[in-house]
N, C-alpha and C positions, 0 to 999 in steps of 0.2 A: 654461474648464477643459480641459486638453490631455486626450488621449484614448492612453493605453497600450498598447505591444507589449513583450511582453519575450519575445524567442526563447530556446528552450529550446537544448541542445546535449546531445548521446547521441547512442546507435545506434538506428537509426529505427525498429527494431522495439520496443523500448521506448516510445518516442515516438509510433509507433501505437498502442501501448494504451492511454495517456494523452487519447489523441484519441478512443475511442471509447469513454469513460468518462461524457462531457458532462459535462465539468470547468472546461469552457473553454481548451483545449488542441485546436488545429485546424491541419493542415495548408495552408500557402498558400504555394502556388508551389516553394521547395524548401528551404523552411522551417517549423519547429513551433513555433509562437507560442502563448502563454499572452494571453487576455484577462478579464479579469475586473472585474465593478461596482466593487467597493472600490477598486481599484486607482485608476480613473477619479474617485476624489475625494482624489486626491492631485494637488500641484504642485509638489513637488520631487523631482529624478531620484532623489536618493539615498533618499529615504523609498518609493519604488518597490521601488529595489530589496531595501532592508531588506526590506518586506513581500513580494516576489514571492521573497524565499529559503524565508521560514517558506509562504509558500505550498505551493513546491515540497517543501520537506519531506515538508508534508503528502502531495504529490502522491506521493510517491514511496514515502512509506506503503500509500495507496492500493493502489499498481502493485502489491504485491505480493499484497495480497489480492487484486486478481485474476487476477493470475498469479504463478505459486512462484518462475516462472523470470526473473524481471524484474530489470534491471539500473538503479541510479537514473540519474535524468541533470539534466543543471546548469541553471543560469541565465547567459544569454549575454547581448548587449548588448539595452540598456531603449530605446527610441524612442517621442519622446512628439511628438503632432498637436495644437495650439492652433487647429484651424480654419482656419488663415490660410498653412496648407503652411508654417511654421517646423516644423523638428524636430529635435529634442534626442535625442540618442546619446550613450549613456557606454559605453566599451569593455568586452565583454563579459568576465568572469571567472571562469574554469573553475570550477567548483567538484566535477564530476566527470561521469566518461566510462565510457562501458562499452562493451564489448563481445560480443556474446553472440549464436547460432546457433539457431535453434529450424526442427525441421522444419513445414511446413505439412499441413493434411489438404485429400487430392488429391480430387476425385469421379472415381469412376473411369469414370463414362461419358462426361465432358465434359474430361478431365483437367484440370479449375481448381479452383483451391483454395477452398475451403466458407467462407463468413465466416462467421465466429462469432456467436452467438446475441446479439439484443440484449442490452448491458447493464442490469441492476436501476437502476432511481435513485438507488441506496445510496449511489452514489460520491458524485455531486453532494449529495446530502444530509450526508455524514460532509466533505466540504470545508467545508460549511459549519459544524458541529458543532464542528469541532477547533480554531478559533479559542479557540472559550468554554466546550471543558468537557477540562477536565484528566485527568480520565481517561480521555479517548478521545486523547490527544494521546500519553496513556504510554504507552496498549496500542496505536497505532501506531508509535509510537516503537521497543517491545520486537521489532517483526515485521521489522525492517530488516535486510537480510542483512549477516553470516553468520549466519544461524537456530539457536540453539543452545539445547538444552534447559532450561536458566535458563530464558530469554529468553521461551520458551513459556511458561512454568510461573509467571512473571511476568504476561504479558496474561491466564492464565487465575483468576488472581489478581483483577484488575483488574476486570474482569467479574465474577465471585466476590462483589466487595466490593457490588457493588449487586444481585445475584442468585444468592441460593445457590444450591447445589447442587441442593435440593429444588424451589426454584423455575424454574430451568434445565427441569429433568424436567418440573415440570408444563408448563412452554410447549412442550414437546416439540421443545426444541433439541438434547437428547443423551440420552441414557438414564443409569441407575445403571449400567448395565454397562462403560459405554464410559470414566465418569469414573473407574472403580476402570483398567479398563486405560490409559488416558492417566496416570493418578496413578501405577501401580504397575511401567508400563515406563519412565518420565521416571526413578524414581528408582534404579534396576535397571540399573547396568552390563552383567549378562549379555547381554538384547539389547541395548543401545545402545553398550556399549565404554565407551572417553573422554567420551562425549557425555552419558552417565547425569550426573545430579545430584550424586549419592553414587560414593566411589571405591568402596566395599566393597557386599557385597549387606548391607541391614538387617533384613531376612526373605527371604521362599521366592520365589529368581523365578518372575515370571509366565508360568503355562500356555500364556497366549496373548497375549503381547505385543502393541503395536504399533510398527512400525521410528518413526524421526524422524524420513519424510519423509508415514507415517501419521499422526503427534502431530499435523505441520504442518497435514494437511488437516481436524484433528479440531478444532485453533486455529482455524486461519481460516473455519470453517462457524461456530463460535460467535459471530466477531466479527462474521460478517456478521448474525448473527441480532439481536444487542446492538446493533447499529447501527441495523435495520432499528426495534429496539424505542424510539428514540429520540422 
């Protein structure tokens, strides 16, 4: 049974996050390879790569819940190890590229840069999840940029559908307060412009808004919460 690599292709700071999500996603040599068990009970190149795209998908779902700023990135060529040092390559194809800047945080007594706090197990858990449960497949699916108010208001749906509102509150993933302002600035052009739900206001806008990139982090703290409740 041949033994899988499929290299990823992106901008390497995306491709770092992916790596330190324990996704199976690992930097080696000056390359970011994807390894994965399923993968490894496969024996033909093309059923690879079918599966290492829905993977990536996922993967790149992922990316964004833990980071806003995350740029997806592709699946590049599949090479596969029979043991016997044959190995099968099929040319990699792009499926998408990014680009994208993020400042680092400096320590200012050592000037290098702080790495970032362990990741949650959430991620590896929800790769695994999203194969076999379709609403965690949507409400990644909705998170994929460009983030747009629908798109929110759809995963908070999805989540919704298996935990109200009331139920939300008592596990103390958000309060009554926060779901009327997420509810009442989504649908509120005043603060949001174009990006509200509604062109027109339908009542009184809200006193206290939150912007869209508030909604975003009010999204993604729930999914991770719904995740973790898995």
């Amino acid at each position: 049974m041949p033994s899988w690599r499929v290299n990823l292709s992106g901008d390497s700071r995306n491709l770092k996050t992916l790596a330190g999500l324990d996704v199976g996603v690992s930097e080696e040599g000056s390359a970011f390879v994807l390894r994965r068990p399923e993968l490894d009970t496969l024996t033909d190149v093309q059923m690879v790569r079918s599966q290492a795209v829905e993977l990536v998908d996922a993967l790149n779902d992922l990316g964004w819940v833990a980071d806003p700023d995350f740029v997806p990135v592709g699946v590049g060529s599949v090479i596969g190890d029979d043991g016997s040092q044959t190995i099968t390559v099929s040319a990699g194809e792009l499926l998408m590229l990014g680009e994208h800047l993020k400042a680092e945080i400096i320590d200012a007594a050592t000037g290098q840069p702080i790495p970032p706090p362990p990741p949650p197990l959430i991620y590896a858990k929800a790769l695994g999840i999203a194969p076999k449960d379709e609403a965690v497949r949507r409400a990644l699916h909705f998170l994929v940029p460009p983030v747009t108010a629908l798109n929110l208001w759809k995963v908070f749906e999805v989540i919704r559908d298996q935990f109200d509102e009331d139920e939300m509150i008592r596990r103390q993933w958000t309060t009554k307060t926060e779901i009327r302002r997420f509810r009442h600035s989504l649908n509120s052009p005043d603060p949001l412009g174009d990006e509200a739900r509604h062109g027109v206001e339908i009542s009184q806008p809200p006193s206290d808004p939150m912007s869209l990139p508030e909604c975003q982090v009010f999204v993604r703290r729930l999914v991770t919460k719904w995740l973790e409740s898995k």
